[in-house]
C-alpha positions as CSV (number, residue, x, y, z in Angstrom):
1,X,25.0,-107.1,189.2
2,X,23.5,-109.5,192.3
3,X,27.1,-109.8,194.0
4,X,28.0,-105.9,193.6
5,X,24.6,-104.6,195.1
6,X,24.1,-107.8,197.8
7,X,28.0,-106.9,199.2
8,X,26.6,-102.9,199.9
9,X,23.9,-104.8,201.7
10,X,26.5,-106.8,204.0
11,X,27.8,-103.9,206.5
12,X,23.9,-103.4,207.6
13,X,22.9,-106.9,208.2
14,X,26.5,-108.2,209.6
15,X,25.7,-105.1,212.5
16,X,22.4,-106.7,213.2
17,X,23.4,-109.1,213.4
18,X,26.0,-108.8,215.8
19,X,24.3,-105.6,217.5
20,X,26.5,-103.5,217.3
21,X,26.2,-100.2,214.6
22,X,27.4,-100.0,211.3
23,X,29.9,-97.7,212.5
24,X,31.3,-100.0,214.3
25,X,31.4,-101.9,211.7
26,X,32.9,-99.8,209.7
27,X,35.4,-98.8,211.9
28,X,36.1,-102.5,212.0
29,X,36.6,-103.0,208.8
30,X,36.9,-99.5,207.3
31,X,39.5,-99.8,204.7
32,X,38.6,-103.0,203.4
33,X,34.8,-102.0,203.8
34,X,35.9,-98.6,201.8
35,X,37.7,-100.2,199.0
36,X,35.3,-103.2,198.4
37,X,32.5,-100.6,198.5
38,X,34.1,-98.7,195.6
39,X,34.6,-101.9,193.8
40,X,30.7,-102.6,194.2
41,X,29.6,-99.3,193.2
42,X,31.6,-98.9,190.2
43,X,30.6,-102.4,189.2
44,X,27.0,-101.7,189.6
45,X,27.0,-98.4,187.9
46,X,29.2,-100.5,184.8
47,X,26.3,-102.8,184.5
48,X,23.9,-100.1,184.5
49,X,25.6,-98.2,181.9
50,X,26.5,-101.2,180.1
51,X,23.0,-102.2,179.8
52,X,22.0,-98.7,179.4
53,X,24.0,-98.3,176.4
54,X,22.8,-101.9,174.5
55,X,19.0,-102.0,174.9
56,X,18.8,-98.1,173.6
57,X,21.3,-98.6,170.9
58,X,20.0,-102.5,170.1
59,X,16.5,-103.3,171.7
60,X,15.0,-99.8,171.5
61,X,16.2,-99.4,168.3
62,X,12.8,-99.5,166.8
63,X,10.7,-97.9,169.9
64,X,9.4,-95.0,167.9
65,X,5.7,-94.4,169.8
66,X,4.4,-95.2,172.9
67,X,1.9,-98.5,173.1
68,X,-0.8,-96.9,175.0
69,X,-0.9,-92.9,174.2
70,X,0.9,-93.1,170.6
71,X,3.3,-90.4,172.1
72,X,6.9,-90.1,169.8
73,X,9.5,-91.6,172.1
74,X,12.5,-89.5,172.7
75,X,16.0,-90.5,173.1
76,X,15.7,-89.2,176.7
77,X,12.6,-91.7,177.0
78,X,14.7,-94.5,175.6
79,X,17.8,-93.8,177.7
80,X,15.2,-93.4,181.3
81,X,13.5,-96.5,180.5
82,X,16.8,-98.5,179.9
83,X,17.9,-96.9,183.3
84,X,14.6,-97.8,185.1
85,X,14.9,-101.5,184.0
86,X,19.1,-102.0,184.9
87,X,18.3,-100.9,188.4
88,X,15.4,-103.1,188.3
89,X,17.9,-105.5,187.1
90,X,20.0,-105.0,189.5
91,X,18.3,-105.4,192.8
92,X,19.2,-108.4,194.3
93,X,16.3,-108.3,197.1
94,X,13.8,-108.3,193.9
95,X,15.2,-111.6,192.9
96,X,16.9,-113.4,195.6
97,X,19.4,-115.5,193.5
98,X,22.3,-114.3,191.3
99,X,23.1,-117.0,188.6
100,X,19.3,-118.1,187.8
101,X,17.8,-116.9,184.7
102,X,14.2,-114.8,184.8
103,X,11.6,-115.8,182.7
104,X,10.5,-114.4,179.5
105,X,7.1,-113.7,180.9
106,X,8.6,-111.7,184.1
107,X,10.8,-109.7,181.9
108,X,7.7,-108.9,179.7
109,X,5.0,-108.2,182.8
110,X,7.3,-106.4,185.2
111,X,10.0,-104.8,183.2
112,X,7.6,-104.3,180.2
113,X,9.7,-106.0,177.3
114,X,8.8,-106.9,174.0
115,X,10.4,-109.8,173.4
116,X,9.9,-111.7,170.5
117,X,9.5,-115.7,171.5
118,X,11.2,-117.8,168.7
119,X,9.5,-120.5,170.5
120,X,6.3,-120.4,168.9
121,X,5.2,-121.3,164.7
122,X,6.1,-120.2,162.5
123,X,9.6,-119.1,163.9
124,X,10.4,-122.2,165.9
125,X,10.4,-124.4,162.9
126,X,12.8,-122.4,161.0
127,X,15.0,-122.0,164.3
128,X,14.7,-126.1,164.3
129,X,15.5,-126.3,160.4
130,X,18.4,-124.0,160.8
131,X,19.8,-125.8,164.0
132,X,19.2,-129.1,162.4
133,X,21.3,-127.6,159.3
134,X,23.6,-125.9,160.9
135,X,24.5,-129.8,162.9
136,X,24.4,-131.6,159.7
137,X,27.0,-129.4,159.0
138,X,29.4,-129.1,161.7
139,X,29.0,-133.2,161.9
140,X,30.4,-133.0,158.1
141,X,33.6,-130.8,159.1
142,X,34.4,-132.8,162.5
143,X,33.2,-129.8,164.5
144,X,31.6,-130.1,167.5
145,X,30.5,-126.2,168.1
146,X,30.5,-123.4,165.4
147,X,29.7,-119.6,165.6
148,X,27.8,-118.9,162.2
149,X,26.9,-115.5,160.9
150,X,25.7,-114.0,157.8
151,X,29.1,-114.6,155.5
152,X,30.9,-116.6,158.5
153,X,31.3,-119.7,160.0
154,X,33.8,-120.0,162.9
155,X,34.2,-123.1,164.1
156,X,35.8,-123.1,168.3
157,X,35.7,-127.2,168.8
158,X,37.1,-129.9,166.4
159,X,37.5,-133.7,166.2
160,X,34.9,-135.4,167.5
């Protein structure tokens, strides 16, 4: 999302840059400009809809009433807030890296998530019980990595 947005951000600040106006820039540049433009818009608006789609299909799932008033929450609701938060998402100047993770406690005070942290008991010793499992197991086979699911294990390294 960083690259798409930051490269519509490149035309203004290479004019200032250089003083000149971003139609001369454009002129400049104009059909690369046009087409790389089209390639950054579409790929933001993909990773918009993208993300639009999974958190109201997958993390809303479950959102029935709002937190503060108790109001029923509406499809609509689910799809505007999953908007609201890709564009937040997607703002480059908001973040100033592309590449770095943001923190569980950003994502829940600024973007109002729920996110459940696995990180703390009771949940983390079962995610360490399973992993430790789950090693045991793979060191049995020769595996060094494994993608397990309920009914499947798929292991994508061998021989170690």
């Amino acid at each position: 999302m960083y690259r798409a947005d930051g490269r519509l951000r490149v035309r203004a600040s290479l004019a200032e840059e250089l003083g000149v106006s971003e139609g001369t820039i454009r002129n400049l540049f104009e059909d690369y400009l046009t087409e790389m433009e089209k390639d950054c818009e579409q790929a933001r608006e993909l990773s918009v809809a993208l993300l639009k789609e999974w958190l109201v299909k997958y993390k809303f799932k479950q959102w029935t009433h709002t937190e503060t008033s108790g109001t029923v929450v509406t499809k609509e609701m689910k799809e505007q807030s999953a908007v609201d938060i890709a564009r937040t998402l997607n703002d480059p100047s908001r973040w100033h890296s592309h590449g770095s993770g943001i923190s569980m406690e950003v994502l829940q005070t600024e973007l109002k998530l729920k996110i459940e942290d696995f990180g703390q008991e009771p949940k983390q010793g079962a995610v360490v019980n399973y992993h430790s499992l789950m090693q045991d197991y793979m060191d049995k086979l020769g595996h060094v990595g494994a993608v397990h699911f309920y009914g499947q294990y798929i292991p994508y390294l061998t021989g170690r």
